[in-house]
Every structure is written in C-alpha cells, then in structure tokens.
C-alpha positions in Angstrom: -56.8 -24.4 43.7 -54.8 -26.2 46.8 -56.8 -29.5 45.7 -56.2 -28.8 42.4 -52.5 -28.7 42.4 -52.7 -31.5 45.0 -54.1 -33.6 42.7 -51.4 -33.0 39.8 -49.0 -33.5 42.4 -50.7 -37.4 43.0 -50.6 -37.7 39.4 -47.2 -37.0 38.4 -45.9 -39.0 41.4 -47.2 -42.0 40.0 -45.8 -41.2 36.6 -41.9 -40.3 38.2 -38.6 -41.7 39.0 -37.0 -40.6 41.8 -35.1 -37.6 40.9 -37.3 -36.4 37.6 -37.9 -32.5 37.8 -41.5 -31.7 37.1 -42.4 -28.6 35.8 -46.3 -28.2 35.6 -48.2 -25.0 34.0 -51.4 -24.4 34.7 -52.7 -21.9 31.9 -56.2 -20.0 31.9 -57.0 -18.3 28.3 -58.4 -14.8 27.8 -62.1 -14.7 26.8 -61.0 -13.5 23.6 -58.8 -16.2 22.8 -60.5 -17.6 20.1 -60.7 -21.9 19.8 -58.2 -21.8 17.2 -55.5 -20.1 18.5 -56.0 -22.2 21.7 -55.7 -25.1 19.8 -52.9 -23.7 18.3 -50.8 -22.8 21.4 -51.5 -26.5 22.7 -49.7 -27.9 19.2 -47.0 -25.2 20.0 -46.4 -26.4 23.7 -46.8 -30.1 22.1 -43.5 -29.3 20.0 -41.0 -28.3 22.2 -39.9 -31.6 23.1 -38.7 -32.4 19.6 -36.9 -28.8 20.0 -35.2 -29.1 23.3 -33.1 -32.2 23.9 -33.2 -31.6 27.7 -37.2 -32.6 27.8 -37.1 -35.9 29.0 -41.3 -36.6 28.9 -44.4 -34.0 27.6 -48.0 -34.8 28.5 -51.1 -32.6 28.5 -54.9 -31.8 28.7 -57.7 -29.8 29.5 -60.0 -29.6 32.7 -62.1 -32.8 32.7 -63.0 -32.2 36.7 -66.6 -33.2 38.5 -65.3 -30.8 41.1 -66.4 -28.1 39.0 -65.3 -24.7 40.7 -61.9 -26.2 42.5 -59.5 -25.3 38.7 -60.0 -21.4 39.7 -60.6 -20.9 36.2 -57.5 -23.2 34.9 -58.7 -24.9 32.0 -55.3 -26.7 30.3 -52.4 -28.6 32.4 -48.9 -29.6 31.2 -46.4 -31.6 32.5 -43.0 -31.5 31.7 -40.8 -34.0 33.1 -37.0 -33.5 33.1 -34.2 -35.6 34.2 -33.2 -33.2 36.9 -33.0 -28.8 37.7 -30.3 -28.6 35.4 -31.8 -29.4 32.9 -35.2 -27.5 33.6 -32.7 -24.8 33.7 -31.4 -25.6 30.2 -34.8 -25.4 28.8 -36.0 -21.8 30.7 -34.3 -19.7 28.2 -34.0 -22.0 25.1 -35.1 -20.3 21.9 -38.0 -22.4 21.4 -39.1 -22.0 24.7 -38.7 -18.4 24.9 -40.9 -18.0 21.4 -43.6 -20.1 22.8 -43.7 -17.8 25.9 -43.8 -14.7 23.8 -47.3 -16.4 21.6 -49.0 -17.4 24.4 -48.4 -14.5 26.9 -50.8 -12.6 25.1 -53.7 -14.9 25.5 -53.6 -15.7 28.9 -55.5 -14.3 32.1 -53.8 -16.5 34.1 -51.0 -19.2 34.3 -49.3 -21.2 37.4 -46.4 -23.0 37.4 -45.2 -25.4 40.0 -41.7 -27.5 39.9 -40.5 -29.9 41.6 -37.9 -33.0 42.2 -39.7 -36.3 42.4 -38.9 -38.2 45.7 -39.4 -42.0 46.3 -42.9 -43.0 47.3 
C-alpha cells in the first residue's frame, strides 16, 4: 500500500504546479458490484468537473500494476487537481459531489483518500 501511494505521489508530482492541491481516491468495489455499475460510477466521477467550477484538472484509471499484490485490493485511482485547499474545500460539500458520494458508498469495500499541496521539485 506505502509503495502504492508512493507511486501516485511520483506521478502527480510530475503532473503539478507548485501550489495545486491534489486530492487522490483510491476506491476498492464490493464483489457484488456488478461491471456496469462500476463503469457507471467511473462516468459519474468523470463528470464532476463539468459540475464544479473549483476542479481545476480530472484524470483516472484502473490498476495496471506488475507488482501484483502491492494495490491492497485498490483497483481504480483518481486524481483531482485543484488550484489550492480552498477550493478542495469548496468542492467537499458541493451537491454534485455529495450525490456521487452517496452512489458509490454503497459499492465499496474500501476507499483511500490522500491530499496534498504540490511543492517545487
């Protein structure tokens, strides 16, 4: 899990601008979630930047990883770039945000999130 989270870490770094907030969740879906409604919530996540102005950047996708055994089950990533904590803050209890939460908190066994201010390399 440590390397795995390292790794998005590495990742996002690369991506930033010194000061971007970061926002990652790390989601893990029931066994009884079936492939459609996964594919369903990652078209929901997928949305919310056209529904909340304070998204600055949106990227996703699911465990690709030769190091199988190191995702502790974690199967989709998102990244959610903001221009800084304010605006992460903005987004927490936005409408949108707060009806996606309520959809996919049923179909999860597990999520992480992780946030974060980007800092010059």
């Amino acid at each position: 899990m440590k390397k795995l989270i390292l790794s998005m870490l590495a990742m996002s770094a690369a991506l930033s601008s010194a000061g971007d907030f970061r926002h990652i969740v790390l989601f893990q879906f029931k066994a009884s979630a079936t492939p459609e409604q996964v594919k369903e919530i990652e078209t929901e996540f997928a949305k919310l930047p056209s529904q909340i102005d304070a998204i600055k950047d949106f990227e996703c996708g699911k465990m690709d990883n030769a190091e199988v055994g190191m995702n502790d089950g974690l199967t989709h990533a998102f990244l959610v770039t903001f221009k800084d904590k304010a605006d992460l803050e903005k987004y927490l209890p936005h409408a949108a945000h707060q009806a996606f939460v309520a959809k996919v908190k049923p179909l999860l066994e597990k999520a992480l999130v992780f946030d974060y201010e980007a800092k010059e390399k």
